[in-house]
VEXKOL-557707 format. One line per 2 residues: number of its first residue (from 1); for each residue x, y, z of C-alpha. Coordinates in Angstrom, 2 decimals. Each point is the difference from the previous one (the first is absolute). Layout:
NUM> X:Y:Z; ...
END
This chain:
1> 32.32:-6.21:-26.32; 1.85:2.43:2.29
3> -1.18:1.01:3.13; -0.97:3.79:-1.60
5> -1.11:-1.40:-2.72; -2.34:-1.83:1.94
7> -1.14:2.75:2.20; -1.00:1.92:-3.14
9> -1.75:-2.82:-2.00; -1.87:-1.33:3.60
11> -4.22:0.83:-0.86; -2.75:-0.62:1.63
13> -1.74:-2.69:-2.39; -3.41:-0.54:0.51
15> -0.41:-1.67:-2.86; 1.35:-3.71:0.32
17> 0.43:-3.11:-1.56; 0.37:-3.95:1.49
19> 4.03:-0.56:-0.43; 2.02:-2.86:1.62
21> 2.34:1.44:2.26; 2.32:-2.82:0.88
23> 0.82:-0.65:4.05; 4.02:2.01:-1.16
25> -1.93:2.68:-0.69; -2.75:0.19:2.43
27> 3.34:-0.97:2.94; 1.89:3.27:-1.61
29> -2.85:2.26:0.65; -1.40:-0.87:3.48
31> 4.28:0.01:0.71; -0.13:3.40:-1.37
33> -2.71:0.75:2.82; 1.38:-2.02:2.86
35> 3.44:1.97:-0.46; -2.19:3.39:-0.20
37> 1.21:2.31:3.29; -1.95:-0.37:3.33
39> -0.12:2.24:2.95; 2.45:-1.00:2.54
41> 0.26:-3.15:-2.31; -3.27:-1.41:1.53
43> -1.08:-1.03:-3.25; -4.24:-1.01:0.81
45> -0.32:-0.61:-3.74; -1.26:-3.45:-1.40
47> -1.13:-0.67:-3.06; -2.60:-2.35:-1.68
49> 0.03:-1.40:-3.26; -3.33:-0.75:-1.69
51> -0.06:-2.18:-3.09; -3.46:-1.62:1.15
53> -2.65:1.60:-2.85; -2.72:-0.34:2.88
55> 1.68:1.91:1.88; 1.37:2.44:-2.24
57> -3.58:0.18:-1.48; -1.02:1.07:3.73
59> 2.59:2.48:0.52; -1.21:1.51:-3.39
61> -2.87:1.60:1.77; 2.51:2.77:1.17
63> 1.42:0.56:-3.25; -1.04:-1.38:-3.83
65> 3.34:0.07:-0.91; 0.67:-2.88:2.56
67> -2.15:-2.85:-1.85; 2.13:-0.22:-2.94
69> 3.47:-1.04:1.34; 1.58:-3.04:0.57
71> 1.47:1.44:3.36; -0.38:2.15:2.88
73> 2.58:1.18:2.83; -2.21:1.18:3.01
75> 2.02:2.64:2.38; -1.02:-0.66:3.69
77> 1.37:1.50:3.08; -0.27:-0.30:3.54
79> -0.04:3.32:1.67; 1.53:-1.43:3.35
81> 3.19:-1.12:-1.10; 1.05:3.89:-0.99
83> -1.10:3.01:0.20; 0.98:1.33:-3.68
85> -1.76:-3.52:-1.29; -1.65:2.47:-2.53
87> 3.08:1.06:-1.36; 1.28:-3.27:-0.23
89> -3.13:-1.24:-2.09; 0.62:2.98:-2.41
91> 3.73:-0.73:-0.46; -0.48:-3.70:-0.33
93> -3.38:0.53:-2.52; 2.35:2.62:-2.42
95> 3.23:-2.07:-0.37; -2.49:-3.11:-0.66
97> -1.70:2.36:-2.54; 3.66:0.91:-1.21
99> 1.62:-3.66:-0.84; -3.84:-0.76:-1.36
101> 0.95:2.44:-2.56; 3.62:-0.95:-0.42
103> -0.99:-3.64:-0.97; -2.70:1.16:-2.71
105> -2.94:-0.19:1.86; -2.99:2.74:1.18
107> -1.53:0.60:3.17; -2.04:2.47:1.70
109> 0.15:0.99:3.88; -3.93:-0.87:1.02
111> -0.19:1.52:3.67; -2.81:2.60:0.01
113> -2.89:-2.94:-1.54; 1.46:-2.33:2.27
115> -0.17:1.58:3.58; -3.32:0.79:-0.81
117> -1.14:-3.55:0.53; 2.97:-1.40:2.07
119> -1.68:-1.87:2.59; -1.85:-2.54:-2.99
121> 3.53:0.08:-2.05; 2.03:-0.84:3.45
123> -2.28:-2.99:0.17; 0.20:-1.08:-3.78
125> 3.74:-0.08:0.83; -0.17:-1.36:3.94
127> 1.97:3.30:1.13; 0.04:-0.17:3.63
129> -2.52:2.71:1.47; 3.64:1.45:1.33
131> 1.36:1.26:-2.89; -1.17:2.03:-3.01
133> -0.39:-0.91:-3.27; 1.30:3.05:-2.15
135> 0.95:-0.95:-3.86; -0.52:-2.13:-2.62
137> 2.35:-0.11:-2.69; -1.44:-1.51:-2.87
139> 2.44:-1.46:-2.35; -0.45:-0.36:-3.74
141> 0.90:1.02:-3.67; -1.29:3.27:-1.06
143> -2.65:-0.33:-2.56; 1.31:3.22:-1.76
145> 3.12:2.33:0.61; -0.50:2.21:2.92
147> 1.97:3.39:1.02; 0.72:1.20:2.85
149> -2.45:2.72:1.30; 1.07:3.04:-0.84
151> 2.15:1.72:3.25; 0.61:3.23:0.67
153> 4.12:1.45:-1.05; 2.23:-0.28:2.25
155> 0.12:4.24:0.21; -3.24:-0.04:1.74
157> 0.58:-2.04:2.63; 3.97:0.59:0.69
159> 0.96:2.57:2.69; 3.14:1.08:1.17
161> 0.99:0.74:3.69; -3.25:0.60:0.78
163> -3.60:-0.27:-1.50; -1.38:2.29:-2.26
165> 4.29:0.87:-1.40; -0.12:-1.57:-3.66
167> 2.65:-2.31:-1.03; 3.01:2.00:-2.12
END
């Protein structure tokens, strides 16, 4: 699949199934994170990989979708190695999400459900109390075809020179 290709087909799939994702494939995504841009090339990403059902069964409490998977890629940060460690997380999270989509698999970015219980997920994971814990990638087969929500056309959101002068 082509990079476009794969931005356009890339869903959020909430609705997942147990797949085996072999270690080439689970190396090419967290690769596609690590090489994700980083403020002042900091990079204050690391990533966890959860195949442990207890565990994933644990981290389910933020998110349903989590229980069913085989996998999980857990996003944490620590905020005193940059300050644009935010920005790194996103960029690192959406080019995961990206080459989890190129290789025929479905994800979801769980963030929101998460932070909401951090502390007791940072512990279920041994995150130092440092760092923040900030996604969880879940990785499995979609259980039916998903699009991608609809967005809004590019006329809407496109200015030229300056805001509020549509695009010719």
């Amino acid at each position: 699949m082509d990079l476009f290709e794969t931005i356009a087909k890339r869903a959020s799939v909430r609705d997942l199934q147990p797949t085996d994702v072999p270690e080439g494939d689970l190396e090419r995504i967290l690769d596609a994170g690590r090489r994700a841009p980083s403020g002042r090339n900091r990079q204050p990403i690391e990533f966890i990989v959860i195949s442990d059902v207890d565990t994933i069964k644990k981290l389910s409490k933020a998110q349903d979708c989590i229980a069913d998977v085989s996998v999980l890629i857990a996003v944490a940060a620590d905020p005193e190695k940059s300050e644009y460690w935010l920005e790194d997380v996103a960029a690192a999270t959406e080019n995961m999400l990206l080459a989890i989509t190129a290789l025929g698999y479905a994800s979801v970015w769980v963030e929101g459900t998460l932070l909401r219980a951090e502390a007791d997920h940072k512990k279920v994971l041994g995150v130092p109390d440092n760092m923040r814990l900030m996604v969880v990638l879940p990785v499995g087969a979609p259980a039916k075809a998903t699009a991608q929500a609809q967005k809004r056309p590019l006329k809407e959101m496109v200015h030229r020179e300056r805001y509020g002068t549509p695009r010719p």
